[in-house]
MARPAKOL-842023 format. One record per residue (C-alpha): residue in one letter; y, x, z; residue number from 1. Coordinates in pm, whole numbers. Example, Ala and Ser with C-alpha at 12.3 -4.5 7.8 and 13.67 -1.06 7.14 Angstrom:
<rs>
[r A, [-450, 1230, 780], 1]
[r S, [-106, 1367, 714], 2]
</rs>
This chain:
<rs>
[r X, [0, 0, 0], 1]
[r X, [385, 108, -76], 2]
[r X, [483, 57, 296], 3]
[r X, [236, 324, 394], 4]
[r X, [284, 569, 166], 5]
[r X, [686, 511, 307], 6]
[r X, [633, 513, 605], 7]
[r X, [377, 849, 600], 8]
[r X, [668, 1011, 371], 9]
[r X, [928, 905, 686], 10]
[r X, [640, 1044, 953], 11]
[r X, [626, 1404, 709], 12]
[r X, [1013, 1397, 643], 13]
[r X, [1073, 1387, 1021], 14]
[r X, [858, 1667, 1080], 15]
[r X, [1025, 1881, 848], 16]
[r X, [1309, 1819, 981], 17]
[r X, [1223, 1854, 1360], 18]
[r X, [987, 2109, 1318], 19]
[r X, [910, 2438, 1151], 20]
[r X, [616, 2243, 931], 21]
[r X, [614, 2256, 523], 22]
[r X, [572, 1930, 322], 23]
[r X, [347, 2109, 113], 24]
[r X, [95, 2153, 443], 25]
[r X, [150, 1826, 573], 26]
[r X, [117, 1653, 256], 27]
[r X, [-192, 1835, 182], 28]
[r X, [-344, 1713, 524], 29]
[r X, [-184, 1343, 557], 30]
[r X, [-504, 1185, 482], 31]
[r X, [-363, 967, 177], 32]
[r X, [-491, 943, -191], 33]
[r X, [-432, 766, -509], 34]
[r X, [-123, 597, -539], 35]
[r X, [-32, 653, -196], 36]
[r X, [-71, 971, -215], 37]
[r X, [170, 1017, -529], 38]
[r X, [413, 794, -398], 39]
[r X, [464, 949, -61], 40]
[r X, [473, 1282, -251], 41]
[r X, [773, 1158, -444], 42]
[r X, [956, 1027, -191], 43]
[r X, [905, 1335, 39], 44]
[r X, [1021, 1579, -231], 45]
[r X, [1253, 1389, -343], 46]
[r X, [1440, 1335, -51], 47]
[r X, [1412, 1723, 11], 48]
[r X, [1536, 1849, -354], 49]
[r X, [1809, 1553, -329], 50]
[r X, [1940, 1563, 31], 51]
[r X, [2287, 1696, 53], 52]
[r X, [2389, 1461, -230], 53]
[r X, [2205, 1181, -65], 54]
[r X, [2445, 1238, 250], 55]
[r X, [2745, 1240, 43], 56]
[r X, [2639, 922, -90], 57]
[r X, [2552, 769, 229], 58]
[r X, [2865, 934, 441], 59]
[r X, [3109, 755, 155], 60]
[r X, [2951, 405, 216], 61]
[r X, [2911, 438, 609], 62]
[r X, [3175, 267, 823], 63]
[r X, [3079, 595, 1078], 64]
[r X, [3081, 951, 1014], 65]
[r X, [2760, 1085, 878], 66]
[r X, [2722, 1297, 1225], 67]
[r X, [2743, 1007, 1461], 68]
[r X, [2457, 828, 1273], 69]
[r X, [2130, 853, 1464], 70]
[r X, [1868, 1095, 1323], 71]
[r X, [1626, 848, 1296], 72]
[r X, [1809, 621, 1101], 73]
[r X, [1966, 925, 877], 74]
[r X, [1626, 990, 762], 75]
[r X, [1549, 586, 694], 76]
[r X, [1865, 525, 482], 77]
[r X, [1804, 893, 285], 78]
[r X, [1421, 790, 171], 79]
[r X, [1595, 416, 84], 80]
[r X, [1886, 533, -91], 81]
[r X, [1647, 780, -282], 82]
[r X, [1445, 500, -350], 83]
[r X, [1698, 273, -437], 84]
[r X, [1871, 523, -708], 85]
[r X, [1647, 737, -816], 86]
[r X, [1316, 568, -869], 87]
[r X, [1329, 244, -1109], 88]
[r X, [986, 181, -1020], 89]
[r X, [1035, 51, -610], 90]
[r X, [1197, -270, -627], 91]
[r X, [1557, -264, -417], 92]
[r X, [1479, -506, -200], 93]
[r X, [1137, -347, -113], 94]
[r X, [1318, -45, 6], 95]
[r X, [1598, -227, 213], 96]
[r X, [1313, -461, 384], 97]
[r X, [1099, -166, 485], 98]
[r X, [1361, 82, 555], 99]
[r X, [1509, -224, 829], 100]
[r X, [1163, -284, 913], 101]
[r X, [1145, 64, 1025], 102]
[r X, [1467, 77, 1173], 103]
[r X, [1396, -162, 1414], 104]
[r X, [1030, 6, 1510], 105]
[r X, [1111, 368, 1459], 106]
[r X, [1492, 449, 1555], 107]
[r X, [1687, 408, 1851], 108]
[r X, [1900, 131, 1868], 109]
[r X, [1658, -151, 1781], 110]
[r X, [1823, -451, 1603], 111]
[r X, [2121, -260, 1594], 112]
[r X, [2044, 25, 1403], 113]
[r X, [1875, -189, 1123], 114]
[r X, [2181, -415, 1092], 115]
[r X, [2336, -104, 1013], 116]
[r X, [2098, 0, 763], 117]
[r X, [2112, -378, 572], 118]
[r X, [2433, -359, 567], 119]
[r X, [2506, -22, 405], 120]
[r X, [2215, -64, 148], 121]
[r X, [2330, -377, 75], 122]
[r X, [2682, -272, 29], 123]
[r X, [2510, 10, -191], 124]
[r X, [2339, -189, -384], 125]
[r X, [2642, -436, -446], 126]
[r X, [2854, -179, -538], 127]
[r X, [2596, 23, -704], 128]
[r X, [2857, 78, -1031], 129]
[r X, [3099, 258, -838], 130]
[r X, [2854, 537, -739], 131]
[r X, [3008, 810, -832], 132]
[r X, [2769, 1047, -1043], 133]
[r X, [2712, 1418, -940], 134]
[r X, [3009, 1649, -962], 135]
[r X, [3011, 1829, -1288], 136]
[r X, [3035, 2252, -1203], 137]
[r X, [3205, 2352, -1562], 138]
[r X, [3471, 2102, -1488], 139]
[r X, [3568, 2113, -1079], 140]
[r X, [3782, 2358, -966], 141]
[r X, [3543, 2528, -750], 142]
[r X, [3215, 2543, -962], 143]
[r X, [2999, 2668, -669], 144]
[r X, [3041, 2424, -447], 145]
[r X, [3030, 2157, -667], 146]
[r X, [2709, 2312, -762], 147]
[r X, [2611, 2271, -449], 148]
[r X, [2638, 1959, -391], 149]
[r X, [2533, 1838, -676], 150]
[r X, [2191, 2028, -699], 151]
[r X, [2164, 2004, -294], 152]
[r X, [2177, 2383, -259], 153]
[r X, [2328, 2572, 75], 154]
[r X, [2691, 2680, -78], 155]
[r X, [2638, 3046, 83], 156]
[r X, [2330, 3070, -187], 157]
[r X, [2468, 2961, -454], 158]
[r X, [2787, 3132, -490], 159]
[r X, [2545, 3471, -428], 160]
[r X, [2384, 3352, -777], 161]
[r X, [2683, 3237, -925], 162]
[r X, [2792, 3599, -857], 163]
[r X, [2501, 3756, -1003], 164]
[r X, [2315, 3508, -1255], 165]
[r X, [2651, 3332, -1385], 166]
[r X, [2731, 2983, -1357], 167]
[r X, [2494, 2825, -1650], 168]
[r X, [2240, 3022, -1557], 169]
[r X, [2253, 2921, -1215], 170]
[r X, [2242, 2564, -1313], 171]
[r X, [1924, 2583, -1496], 172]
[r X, [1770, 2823, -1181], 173]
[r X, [1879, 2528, -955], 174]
[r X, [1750, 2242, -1214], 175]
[r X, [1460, 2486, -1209], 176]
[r X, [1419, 2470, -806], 177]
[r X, [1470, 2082, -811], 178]
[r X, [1147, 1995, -1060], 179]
[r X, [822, 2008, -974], 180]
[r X, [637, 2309, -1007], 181]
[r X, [330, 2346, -1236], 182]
[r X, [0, 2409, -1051], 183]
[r X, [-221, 2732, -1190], 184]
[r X, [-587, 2792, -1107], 185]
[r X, [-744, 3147, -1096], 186]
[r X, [-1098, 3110, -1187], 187]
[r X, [-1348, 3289, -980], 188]
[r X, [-1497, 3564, -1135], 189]
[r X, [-1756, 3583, -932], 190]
[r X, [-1881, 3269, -984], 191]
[r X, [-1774, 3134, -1371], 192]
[r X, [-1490, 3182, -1661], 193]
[r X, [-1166, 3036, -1749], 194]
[r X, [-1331, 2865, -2006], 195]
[r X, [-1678, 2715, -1837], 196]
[r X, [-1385, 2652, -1552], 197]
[r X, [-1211, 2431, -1774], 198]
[r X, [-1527, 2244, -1928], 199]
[r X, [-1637, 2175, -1553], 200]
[r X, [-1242, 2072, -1440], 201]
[r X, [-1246, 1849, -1763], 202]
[r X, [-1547, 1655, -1657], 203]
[r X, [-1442, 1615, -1315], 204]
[r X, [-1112, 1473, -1436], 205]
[r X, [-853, 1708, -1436], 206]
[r X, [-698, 1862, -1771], 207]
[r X, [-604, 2201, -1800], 208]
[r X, [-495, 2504, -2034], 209]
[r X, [-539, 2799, -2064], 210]
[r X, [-225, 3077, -1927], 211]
[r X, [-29, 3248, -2159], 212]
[r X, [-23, 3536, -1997], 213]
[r X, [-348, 3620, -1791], 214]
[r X, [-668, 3551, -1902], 215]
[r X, [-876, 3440, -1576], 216]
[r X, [-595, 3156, -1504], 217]
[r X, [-517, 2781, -1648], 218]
[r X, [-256, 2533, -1624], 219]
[r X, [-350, 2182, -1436], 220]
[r X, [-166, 1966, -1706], 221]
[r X, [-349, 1602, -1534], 222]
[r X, [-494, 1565, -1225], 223]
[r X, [-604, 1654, -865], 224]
[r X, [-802, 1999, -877], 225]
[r X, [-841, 2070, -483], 226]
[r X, [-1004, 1712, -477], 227]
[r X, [-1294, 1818, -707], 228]
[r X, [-1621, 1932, -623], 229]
[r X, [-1564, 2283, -784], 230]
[r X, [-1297, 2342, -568], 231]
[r X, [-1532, 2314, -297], 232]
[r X, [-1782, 2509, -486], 233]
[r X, [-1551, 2747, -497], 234]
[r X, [-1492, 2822, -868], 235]
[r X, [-1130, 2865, -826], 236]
[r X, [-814, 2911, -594], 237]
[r X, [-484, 2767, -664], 238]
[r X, [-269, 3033, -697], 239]
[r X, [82, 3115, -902], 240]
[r X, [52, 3327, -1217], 241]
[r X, [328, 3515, -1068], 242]
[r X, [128, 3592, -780], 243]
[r X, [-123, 3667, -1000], 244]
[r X, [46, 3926, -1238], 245]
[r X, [171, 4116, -860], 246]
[r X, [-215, 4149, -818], 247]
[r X, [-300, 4288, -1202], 248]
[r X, [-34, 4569, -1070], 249]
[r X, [-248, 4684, -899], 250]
[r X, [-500, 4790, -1139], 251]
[r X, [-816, 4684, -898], 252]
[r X, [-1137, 4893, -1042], 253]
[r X, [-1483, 4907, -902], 254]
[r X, [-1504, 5171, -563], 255]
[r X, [-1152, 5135, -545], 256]
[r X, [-1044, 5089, -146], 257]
[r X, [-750, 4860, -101], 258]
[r X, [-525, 4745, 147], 259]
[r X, [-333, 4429, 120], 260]
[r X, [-98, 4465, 447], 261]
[r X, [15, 4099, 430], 262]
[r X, [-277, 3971, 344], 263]
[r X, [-317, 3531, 456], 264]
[r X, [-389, 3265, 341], 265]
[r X, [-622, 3511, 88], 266]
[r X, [-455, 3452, -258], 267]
[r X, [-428, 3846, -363], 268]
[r X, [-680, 3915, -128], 269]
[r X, [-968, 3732, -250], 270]
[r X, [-860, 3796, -610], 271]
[r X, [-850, 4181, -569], 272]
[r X, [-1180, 4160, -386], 273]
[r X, [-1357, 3964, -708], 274]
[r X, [-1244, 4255, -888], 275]
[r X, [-1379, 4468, -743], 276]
[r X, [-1719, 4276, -679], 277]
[r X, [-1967, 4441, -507], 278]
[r X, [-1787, 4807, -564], 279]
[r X, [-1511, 4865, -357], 280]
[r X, [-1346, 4747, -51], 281]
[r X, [-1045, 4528, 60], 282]
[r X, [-926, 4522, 380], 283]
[r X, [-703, 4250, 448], 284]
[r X, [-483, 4194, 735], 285]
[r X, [-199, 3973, 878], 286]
[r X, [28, 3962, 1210], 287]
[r X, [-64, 3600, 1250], 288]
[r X, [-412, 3517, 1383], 289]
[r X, [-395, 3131, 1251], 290]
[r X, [-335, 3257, 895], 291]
[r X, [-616, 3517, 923], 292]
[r X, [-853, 3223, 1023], 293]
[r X, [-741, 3044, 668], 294]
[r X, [-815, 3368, 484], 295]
[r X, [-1141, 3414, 619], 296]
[r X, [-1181, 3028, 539], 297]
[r X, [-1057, 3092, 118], 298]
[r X, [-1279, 3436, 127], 299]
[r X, [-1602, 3215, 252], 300]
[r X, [-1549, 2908, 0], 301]
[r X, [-1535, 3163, -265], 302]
[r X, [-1827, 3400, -210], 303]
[r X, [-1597, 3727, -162], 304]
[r X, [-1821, 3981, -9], 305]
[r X, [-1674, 4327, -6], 306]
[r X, [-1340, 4203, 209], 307]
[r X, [-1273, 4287, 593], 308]
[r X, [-1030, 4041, 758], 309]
[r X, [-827, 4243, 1056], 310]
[r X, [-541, 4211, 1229], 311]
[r X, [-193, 4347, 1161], 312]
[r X, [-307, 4615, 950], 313]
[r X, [-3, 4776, 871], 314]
[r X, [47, 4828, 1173], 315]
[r X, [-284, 5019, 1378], 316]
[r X, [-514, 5021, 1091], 317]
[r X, [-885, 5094, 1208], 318]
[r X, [-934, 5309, 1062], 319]
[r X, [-1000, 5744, 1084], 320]
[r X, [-642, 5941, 1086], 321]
[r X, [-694, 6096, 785], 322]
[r X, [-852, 5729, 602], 323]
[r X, [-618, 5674, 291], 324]
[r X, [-632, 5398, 52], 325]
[r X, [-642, 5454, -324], 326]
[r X, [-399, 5137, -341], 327]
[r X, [-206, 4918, -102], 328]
[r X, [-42, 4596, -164], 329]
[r X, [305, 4501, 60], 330]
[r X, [363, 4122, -84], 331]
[r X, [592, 4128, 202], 332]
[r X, [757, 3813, 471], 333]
[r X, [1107, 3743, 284], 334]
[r X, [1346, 3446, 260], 335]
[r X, [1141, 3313, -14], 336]
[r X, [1417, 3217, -264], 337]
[r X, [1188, 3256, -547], 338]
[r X, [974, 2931, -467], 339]
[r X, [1244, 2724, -348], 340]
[r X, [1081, 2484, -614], 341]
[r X, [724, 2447, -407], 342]
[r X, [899, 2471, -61], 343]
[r X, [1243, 2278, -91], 344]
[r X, [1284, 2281, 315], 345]
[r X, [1310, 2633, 272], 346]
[r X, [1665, 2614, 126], 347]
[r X, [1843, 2474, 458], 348]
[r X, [1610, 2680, 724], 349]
[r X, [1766, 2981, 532], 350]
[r X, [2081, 3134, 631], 351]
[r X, [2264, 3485, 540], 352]
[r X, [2194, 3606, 875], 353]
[r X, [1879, 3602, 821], 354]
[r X, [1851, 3815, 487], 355]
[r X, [1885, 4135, 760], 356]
[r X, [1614, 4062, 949], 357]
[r X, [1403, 4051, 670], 358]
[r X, [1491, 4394, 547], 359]
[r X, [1429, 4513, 839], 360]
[r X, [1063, 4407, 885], 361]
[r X, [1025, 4488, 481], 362]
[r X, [1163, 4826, 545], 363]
[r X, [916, 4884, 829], 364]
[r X, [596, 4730, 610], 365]
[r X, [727, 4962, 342], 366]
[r X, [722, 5268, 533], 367]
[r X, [358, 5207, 712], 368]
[r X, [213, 5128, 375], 369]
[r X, [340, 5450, 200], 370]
[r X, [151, 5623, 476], 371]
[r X, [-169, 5520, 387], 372]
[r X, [-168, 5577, 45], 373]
[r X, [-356, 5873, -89], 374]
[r X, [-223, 6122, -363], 375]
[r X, [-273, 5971, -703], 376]
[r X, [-273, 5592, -529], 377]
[r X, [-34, 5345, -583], 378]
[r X, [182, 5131, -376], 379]
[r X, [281, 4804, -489], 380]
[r X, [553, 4580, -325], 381]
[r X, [671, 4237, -356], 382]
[r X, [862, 3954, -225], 383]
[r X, [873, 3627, -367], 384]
[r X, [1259, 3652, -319], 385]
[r X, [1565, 3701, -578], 386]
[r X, [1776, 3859, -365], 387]
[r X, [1854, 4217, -453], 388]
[r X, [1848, 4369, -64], 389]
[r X, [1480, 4225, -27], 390]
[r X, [1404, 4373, -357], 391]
[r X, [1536, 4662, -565], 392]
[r X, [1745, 4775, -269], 393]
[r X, [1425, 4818, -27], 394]
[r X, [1276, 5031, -309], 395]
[r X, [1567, 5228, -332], 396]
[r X, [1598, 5325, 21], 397]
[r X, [1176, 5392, 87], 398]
[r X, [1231, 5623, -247], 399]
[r X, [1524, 5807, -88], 400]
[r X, [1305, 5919, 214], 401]
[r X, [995, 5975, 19], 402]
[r X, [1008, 6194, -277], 403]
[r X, [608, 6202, -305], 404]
[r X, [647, 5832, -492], 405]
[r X, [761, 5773, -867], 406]
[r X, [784, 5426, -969], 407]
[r X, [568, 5339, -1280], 408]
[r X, [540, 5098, -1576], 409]
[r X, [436, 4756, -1410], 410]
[r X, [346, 4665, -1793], 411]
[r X, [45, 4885, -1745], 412]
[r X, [-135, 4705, -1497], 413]
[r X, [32, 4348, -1553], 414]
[r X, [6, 4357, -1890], 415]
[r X, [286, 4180, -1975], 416]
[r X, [608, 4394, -2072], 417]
[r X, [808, 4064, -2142], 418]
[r X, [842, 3992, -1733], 419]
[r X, [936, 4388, -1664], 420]
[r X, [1305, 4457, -1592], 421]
[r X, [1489, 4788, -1595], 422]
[r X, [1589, 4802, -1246], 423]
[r X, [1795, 5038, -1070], 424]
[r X, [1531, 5123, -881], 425]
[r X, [1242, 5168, -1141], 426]
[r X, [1097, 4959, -1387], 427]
[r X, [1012, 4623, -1231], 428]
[r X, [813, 4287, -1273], 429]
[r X, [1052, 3995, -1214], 430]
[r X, [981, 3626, -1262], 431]
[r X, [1221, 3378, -1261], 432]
[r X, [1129, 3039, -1215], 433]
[r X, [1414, 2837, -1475], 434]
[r X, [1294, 3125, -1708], 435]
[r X, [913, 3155, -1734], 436]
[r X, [803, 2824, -1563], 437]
[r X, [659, 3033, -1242], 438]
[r X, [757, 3174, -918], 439]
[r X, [1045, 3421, -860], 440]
[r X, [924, 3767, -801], 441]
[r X, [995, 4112, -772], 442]
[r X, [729, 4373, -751], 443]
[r X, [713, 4777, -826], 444]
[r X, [467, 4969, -829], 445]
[r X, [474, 5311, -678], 446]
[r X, [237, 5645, -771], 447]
[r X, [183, 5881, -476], 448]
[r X, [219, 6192, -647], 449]
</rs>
């Protein structure tokens, strides 16, 4: 039913919100299906990619400042007003009688509170005309924050891109951040091919194609993938091709040893290690002992054998003094700017305060993982960030204090010389999301000379 895929996005919404929790998770765990299921998954990203201009809307039709209204009932009137404007398919009055209907069970102030909310989406509604559309950047006198507001964007973040991308090319990174992101599938190559993947996908239901630009991965195009029996077989994991080309840098070959430092849930982990097969050995590691236990959880379901889960890695390795790796992977803790599209929370937890703190722990990963590499390994960092101090700029300064790296041609392992970038620190892999329809990334590889 409609109401209970409303009132599950309201339940996920408010823990967003309140909590440190990602819709993604929450979503993936609600319990819902079928139309529910997509409905609730509308409305919860919807609200999310649309909810500074939603509060603009609501704040110029509220006969009290946008402030003073309760949080309950903030959250009520944005999933209505979203509903209400942006989704043809929900009937008006459906989403004024359900969003009262809540107001009365859910928010403070009882009666009250959803007299409030009738009467402001009724006003809405009435003088639906009038709603003014979203500022136009090329034509307001301050193009970034109208940018902001229009593509519900912190304005701190966006006049960093306008200051570094442009302002066109901002608005198609933003457009970019505020459509849904495709879903990719690495087959297991332990277990079957891209190909036989597909055929077995296609039968269950789901349509797929193949990646342009690595060969074990495909495109979901229709359907649900982690609701089909090969998921659970364990034929694939769901997994970015951007994340995917950061693990081809490394150049995984059989009795190769690898460390990947920042290792959970498993993505580059478990890919690495069925590259490796039954030569080789991947230690993976994490600081956090939950998101070790969901590693261990991806590396079971998918029959990986030659990885060791342990903790914090980077840190105290296990390991003899003189142990090195022939290749270690940093896919280091950023602000995560570069998948702003899959996590749209992410944009208002951020803050430019907290771009320091990052470098700082990326600085200190950096530094622990150039230890451990032997002469003639490779180092390979990333960040799923666009910012330049959490990228280039960290390069830059490890490179300064050790002389016994060179960076080298990510082409070579990645394969793909069309997502490499001359960067002042090296050549580079970077992914842009309004660009090549994946994640943001930057990654460099490093040779230990």
């Amino acid at each position: 039913m409609a109401a209970d895929a409303r009132a599950s996005a309201l339940e996920i919404l408010r823990r967003v919100e309140t909590g440190d929790a990602y819709a993604s998770v929450l979503l993936r765990t609600s319990g819902t299906s079928g139309r529910d299921m997509a409905l609730t998954t509308e409305l919860v990203y919807g609200v999310l990619r649309r909810r500074m201009w939603l509060d603009h809307l609501i704040g110029s039709f509220s006969s009290r400042p946008l402030k003073e209204i309760d949080f309950a009932l903030l959250l009520i009137l944005r999933l209505a007003v979203y509903q209400i404007l942006f989704l043809d398919r929900v009937p008006d009055h459906a989403a004024v009688n359900e969003a009262v209907r809540s107001a009365r069970t859910v928010a403070r102030g009882g009666r009250t509170g959803a007299a409030f909310v009738n009467g402001l989406l009724r006003t809405m509604i009435r003088k639906r005309s009038r709603i003014p559309a979203p500022p136009d950047p090329a034509r307001a006198k301050d193009p970034a924050a109208a940018l902001a507001l229009s593509g519900s964007h912190p304005e701190w973040l966006v006049r960093r891109w306008v200051g570094r991308f442009g302002l066109e090319e901002t608005q198609r990174l933003i457009a970019a951040a505020n459509a849904p992101a495709s879903q990719a599938l690495r087959a297991n190559r332990l277990r079957t091919t891209s190909s036989d993947l597909a055929a077995r996908l296609s039968a269950e239901g789901v349509r797929t194609r193949p990646s342009a630009v690595l060969p074990d991965f495909l495109i979901v195009e229709e359907g649900s993938p982690q609701r089909t029996r090969a998921f659970d077989e364990g034929l694939f994991y769901i997994q970015d091709e951007a994340a995917g080309l950061v693990v081809a840098m490394v150049g995984a070959t059989a009795r190769m040893t690898i460390l990947d430092a920042c290792a959970a849930p498993g993505g580059k982990a478990t890919a690495l290690a069925e590259m490796l097969g039954a030569e080789g050995l991947v230690v993976a590691g994490d600081r956090h002992p939950a998101r070790l236990r969901l590693l261990t959880q991806n590396a079971k379901r998918l029959g990986v054998r030659c990885a060791i889960v342990a903790a914090d890695m980077a840190a105290a390795p296990p390991l003899r003094p003189e142990a090195r790796f022939d290749a270690v992977l940093v896919d280091a803790p950023c602000s995560g700017t570069g998948v702003i599209r899959r996590h749209p929370e992410l944009r208002y937890r951020l803050s430019p305060e907290d771009l320091p703190r990052f470098t700082a722990i990326q600085s200190s990963l950096l530094a622990r993982g150039a230890a451990l590499v032997r002469p003639g390994g490779a180092l390979v960092y990333a960040v799923c960030s666009l910012e330049p101090e959490e990228g280039s700029e960290r390069i830059q300064a490890l490179l300064a204090s050790h002389p016994e790296f060179r960076p080298e041609d990510p082409a070579v392992g990645a394969g793909n010389s069309a997502l490499c970038a001359s960067d002042p620190a090296g050549p580079a892999l970077v992914t842009l999301p309004h660009r090549d329809a994946m994640d943001g990334f930057f990654a460099m590889s490093l040779r230990h000379l």
